[in-house]
C-alpha positions as CSV (number, residue, x, y, z in Angstrom):
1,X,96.7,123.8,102.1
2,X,98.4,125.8,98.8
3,X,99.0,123.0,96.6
4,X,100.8,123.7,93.3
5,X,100.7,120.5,90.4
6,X,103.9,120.6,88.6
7,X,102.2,119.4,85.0
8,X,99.6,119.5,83.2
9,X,99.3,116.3,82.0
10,X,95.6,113.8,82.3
11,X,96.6,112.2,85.8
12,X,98.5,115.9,86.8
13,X,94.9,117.6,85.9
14,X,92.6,115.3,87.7
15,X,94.8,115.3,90.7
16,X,94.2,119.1,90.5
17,X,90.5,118.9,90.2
18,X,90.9,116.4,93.7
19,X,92.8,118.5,95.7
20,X,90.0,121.8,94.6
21,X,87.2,119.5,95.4
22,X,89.0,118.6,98.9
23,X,88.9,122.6,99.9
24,X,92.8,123.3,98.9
25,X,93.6,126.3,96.5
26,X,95.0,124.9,93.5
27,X,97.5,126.2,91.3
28,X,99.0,124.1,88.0
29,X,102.2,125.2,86.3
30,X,101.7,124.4,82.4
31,X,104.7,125.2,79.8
32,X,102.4,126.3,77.1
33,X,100.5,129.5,77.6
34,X,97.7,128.6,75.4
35,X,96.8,125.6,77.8
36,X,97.0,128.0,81.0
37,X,94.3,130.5,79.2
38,X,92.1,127.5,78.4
39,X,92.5,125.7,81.9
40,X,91.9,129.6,83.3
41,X,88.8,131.1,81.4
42,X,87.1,127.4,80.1
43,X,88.0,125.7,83.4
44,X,89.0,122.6,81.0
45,X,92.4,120.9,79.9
46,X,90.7,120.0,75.9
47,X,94.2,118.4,75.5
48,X,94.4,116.0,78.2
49,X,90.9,115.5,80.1
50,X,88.3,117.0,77.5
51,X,84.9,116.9,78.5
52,X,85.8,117.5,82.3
53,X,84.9,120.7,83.9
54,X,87.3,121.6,86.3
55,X,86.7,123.7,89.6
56,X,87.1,127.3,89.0
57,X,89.1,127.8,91.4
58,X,91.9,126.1,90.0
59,X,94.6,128.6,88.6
60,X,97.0,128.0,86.2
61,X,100.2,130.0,85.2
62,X,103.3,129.0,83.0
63,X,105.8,131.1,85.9
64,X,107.7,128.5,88.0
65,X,108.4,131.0,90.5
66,X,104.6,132.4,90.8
67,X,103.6,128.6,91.2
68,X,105.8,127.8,93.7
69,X,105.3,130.7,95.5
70,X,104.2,130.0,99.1
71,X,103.8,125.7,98.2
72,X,102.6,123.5,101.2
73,X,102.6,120.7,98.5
74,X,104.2,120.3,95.5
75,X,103.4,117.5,93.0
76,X,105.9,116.3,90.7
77,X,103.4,115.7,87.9
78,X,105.9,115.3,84.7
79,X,106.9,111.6,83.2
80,X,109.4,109.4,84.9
81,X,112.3,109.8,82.6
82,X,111.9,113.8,82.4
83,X,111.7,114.5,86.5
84,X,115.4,114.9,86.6
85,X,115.6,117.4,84.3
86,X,112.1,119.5,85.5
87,X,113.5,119.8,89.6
88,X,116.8,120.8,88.3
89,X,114.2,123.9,87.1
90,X,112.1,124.1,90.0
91,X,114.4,123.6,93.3
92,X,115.8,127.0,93.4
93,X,111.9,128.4,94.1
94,X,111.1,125.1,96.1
95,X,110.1,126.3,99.7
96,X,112.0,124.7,102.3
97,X,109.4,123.2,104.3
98,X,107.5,121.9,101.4
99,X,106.1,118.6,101.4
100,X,106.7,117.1,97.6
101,X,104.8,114.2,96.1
102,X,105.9,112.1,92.9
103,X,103.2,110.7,90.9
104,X,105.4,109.3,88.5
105,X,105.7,105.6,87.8
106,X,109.1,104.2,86.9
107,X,112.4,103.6,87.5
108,X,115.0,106.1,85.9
109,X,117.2,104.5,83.2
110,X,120.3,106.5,83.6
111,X,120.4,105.7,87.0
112,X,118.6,102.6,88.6
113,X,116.4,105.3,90.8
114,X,112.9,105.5,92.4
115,X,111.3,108.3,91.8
116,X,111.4,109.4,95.7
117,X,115.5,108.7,95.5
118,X,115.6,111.2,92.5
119,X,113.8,113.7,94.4
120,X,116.0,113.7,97.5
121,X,119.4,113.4,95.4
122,X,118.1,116.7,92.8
123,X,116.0,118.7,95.7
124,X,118.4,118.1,98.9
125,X,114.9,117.3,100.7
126,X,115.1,114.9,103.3
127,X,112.7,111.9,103.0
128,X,110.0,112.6,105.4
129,X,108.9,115.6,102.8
130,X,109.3,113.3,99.9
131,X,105.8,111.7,99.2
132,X,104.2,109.2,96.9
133,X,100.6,108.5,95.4
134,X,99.9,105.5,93.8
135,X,96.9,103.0,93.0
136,X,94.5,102.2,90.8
137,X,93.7,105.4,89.5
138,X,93.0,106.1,86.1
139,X,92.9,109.6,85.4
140,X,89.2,109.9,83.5
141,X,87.8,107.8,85.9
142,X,88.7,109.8,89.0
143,X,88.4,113.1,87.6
144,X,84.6,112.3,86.7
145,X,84.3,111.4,90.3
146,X,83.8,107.8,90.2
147,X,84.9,106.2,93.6
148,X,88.1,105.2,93.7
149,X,90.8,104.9,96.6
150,X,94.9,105.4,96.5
151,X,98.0,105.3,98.3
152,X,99.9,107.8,99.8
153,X,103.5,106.7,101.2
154,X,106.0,108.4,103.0
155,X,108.5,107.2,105.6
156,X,106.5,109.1,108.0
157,X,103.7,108.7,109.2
158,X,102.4,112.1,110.2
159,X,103.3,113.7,106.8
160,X,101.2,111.1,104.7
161,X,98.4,111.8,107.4
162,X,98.8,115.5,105.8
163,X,98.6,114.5,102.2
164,X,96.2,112.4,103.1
165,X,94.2,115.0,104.6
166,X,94.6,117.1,101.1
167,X,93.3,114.8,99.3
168,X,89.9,112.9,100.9
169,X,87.2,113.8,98.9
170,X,83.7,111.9,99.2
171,X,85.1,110.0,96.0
172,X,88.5,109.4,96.3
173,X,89.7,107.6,99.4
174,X,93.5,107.7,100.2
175,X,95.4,104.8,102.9
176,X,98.8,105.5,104.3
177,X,101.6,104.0,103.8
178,X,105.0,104.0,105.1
179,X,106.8,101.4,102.6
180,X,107.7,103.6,100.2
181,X,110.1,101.1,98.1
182,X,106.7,98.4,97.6
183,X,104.6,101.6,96.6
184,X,106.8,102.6,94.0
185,X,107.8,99.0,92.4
186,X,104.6,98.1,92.4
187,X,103.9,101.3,90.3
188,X,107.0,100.6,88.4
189,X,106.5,97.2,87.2
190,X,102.9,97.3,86.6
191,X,103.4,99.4,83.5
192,X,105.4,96.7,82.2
193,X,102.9,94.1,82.6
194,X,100.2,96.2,81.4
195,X,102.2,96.5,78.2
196,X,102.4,92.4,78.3
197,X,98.6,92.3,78.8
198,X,97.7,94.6,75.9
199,X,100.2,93.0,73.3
200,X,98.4,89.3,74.7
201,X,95.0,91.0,74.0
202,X,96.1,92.5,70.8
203,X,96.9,88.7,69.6
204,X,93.0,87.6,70.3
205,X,94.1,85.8,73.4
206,X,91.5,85.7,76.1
207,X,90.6,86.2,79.9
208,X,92.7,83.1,80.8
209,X,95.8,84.3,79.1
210,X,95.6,87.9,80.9
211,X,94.9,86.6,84.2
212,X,97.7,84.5,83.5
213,X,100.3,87.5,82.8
214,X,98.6,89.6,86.0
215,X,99.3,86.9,88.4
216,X,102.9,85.8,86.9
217,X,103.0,89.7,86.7
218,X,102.8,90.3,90.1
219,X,105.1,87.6,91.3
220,X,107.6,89.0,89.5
221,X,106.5,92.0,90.7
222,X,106.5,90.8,94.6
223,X,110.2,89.2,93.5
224,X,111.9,92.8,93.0
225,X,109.9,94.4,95.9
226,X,110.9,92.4,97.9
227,X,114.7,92.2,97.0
228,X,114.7,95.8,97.4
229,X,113.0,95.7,100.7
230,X,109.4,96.1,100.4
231,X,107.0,94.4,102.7
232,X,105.2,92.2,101.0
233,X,102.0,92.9,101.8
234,X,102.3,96.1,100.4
235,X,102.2,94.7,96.9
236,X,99.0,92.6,98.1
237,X,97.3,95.5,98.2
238,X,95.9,99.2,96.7
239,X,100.0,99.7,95.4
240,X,100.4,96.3,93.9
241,X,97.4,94.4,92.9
242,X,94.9,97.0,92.6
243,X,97.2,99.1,90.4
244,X,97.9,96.1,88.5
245,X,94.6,95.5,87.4
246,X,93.3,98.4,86.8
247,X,96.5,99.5,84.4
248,X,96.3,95.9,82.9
249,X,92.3,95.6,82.3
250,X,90.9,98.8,81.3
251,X,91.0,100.4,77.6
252,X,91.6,104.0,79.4
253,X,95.4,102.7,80.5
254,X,97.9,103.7,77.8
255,X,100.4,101.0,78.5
256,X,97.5,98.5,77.5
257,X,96.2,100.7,74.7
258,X,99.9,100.8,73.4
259,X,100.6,96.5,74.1
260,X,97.4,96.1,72.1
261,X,98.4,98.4,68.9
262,X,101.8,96.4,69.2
263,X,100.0,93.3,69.7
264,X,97.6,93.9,66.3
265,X,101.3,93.8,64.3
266,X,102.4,97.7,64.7
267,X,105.7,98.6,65.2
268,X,107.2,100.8,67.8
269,X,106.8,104.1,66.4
270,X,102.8,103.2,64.9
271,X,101.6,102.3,68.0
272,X,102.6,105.8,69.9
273,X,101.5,107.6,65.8
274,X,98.4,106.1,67.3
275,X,98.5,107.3,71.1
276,X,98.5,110.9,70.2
277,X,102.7,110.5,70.1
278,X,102.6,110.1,73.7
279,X,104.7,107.1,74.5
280,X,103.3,104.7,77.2
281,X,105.7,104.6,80.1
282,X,106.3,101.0,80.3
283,X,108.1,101.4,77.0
284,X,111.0,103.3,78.6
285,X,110.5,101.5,82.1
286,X,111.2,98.7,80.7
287,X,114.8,98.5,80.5
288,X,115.2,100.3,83.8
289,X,113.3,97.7,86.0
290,X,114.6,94.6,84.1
291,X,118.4,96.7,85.0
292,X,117.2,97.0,88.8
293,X,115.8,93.1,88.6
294,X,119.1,91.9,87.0
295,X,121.6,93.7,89.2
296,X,119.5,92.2,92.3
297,X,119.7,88.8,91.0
298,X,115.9,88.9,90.7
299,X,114.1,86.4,87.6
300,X,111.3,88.5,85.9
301,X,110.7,86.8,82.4
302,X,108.0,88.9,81.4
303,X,109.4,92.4,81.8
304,X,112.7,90.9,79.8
305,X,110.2,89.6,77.0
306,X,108.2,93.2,76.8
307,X,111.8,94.5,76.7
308,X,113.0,92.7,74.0
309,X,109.8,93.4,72.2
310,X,109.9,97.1,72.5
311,X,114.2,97.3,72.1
312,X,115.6,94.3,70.7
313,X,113.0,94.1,67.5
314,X,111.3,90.7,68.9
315,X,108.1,90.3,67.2
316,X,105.0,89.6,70.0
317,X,104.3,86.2,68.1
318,X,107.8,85.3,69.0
319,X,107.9,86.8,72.5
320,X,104.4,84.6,73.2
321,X,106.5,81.1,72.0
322,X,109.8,82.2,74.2
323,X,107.6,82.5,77.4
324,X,105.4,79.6,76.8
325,X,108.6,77.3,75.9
326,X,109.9,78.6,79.1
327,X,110.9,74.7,81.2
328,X,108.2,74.3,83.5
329,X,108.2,74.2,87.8
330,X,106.5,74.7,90.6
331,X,104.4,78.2,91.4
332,X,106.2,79.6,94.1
333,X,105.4,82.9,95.6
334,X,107.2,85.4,97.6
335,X,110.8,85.3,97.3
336,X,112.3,82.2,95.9
């Protein structure tokens, strides 16, 4: 299979080095021509992954055109909020038969869309070529070749057996899905919580508080999943919980390296200063999925707290009292 990555990004370049090490030839589109030559002749991405030797038979070029050339797969590997604007570039050269897959996690604030629904309305593509991968994958991690397994999602079947296909490796595992809504809330919210774990941690709070905010996380989580139509089980599994805790428990995950920095006392704009400027993607998700949430008539108090913290100039100490002083009830899971 030709697969191209659209990005050049950590997870975009360790999805790369999967799909080489699973017998596909790999191209990655980059915008900056000085990252190309260094992916090309070092067979490394210093910026994003460095330290990672990447198979040399991975090709990179800044040409749209040249990388989409001939694509069997093409993965939409650009941030959430920006994948509007980059397949408004790309569909002209987008082969017709094409499978594409979204690694993105969000919800897009200027519309209330999935990342699969924003592919279909930009490309045209109907949604048995539109694709999702999703898990518990952080991008170091897999691209060192520690076992891990993910999700890929797609209304049908037989074209997430493909992907599937393109991507089993003897360290990275990949499931089928066909619920692609629960696949992508599930990646969607988590990035909220995660944010709500770090700021807990950057407090001092223990183990018992972030289990706390992972578990209330997820109902909330299973809440809009299943308002929108997910199956439940779904966001029991590699999608929902796995995802969940890996983004919410590990120091590689930038939405819990950002929560932390906010949670120590820095502001907005200090704790992406200290992220390399890159802004975590729970920050922007945010608002989108607490839109979604309220225009369903869903309850998620935590992704309304992390949004008031990151938009509304809450301070963390504050946002800790509001949930605690929240009345009390029974734990109820599922959708009530």
């Amino acid at each position: 299979m030709r697969a191209v990555v659209m990005g050049a990004g950590s997870w975009g370049t360790a999805v790369a080095k999967v799909l080489a090490d699973a017998g596909n030839d790999v191209v990655i589109w980059a915008r900056r021509a000085e990252l190309v030559d260094q992916i090309n002749t070092r067979h490394e991405n210093g910026d994003y992954l460095p330290g990672i030797e990447l198979p040399a038979g991975i090709r990179a070029v800044t040409s749209v055109p040249d990388a989409l050339a001939d694509a069997d797969l093409v993965v939409c590997a650009v941030p959430s909020q920006s994948l509007r604007a980059n397949l408004e570039q790309w569909r002209d050269h987008l082969p017709a038969d094409a499978i594409l897959l979204s690694l993105a996690k969000g919800v897009e604030i200027s519309s209330g869309k999935r990342m699969s629904e924003v592919i279909a309305e930009v490309t045209g593509f109907p949604a048995r070529q539109i694709t999702v991968l999703t898990g518990p994958n952080l991008a170091k991690e897999v691209a060192q070749g520690q076992p891990a397994a993910t999700v890929v999602a797609c209304v049908d079947e037989e074209q997430a057996k493909r992907v599937q296909a393109a991507f089993a490796t003897g360290y990275f595992r990949p499931y089928t899905n066909t619920d692609v809504v629960g696949c992508e809330i599930g990646g969607a919210a988590k990035n909220v919580i995660a944010l709500a774990c770090g700021m807990a941690s950057g407090m001092g709070f223990g183990e018992n508080t972030l289990a706390t905010i992972i578990t209330r996380g997820l109902a909330e989580t299973i809440r809009l999943g299943i308002a929108l139509g997910a199956d439940i089980t779904t966001l029991a599994g590699l999608a929902g919980i796995g995802d969940l805790v890996a983004t919410c428990s590990s120091p590689l995950s930038r939405n819990r390296t950002f929560g932390a920095r906010m949670g120590e006392g820095a502001s907005l704009e200090e704790a992406q200063a200290a992220t390399n400027g890159q802004v975590a993607e729970g920050v922007k998700s945010c608002s989108s999925v607490l839109a979604l949430a309220r225009e369903h008539g869903v309850d998620m108090p935590l992704t309304e707290a992390v949004n008031q913290v990151c938009h509304e100039g809450m301070s963390v100490p504050d946002m800790v009292s509001a949930l605690l002083g929240r009345s009390t009830k029974p734990e109820v899971y599922g959708p009530a």
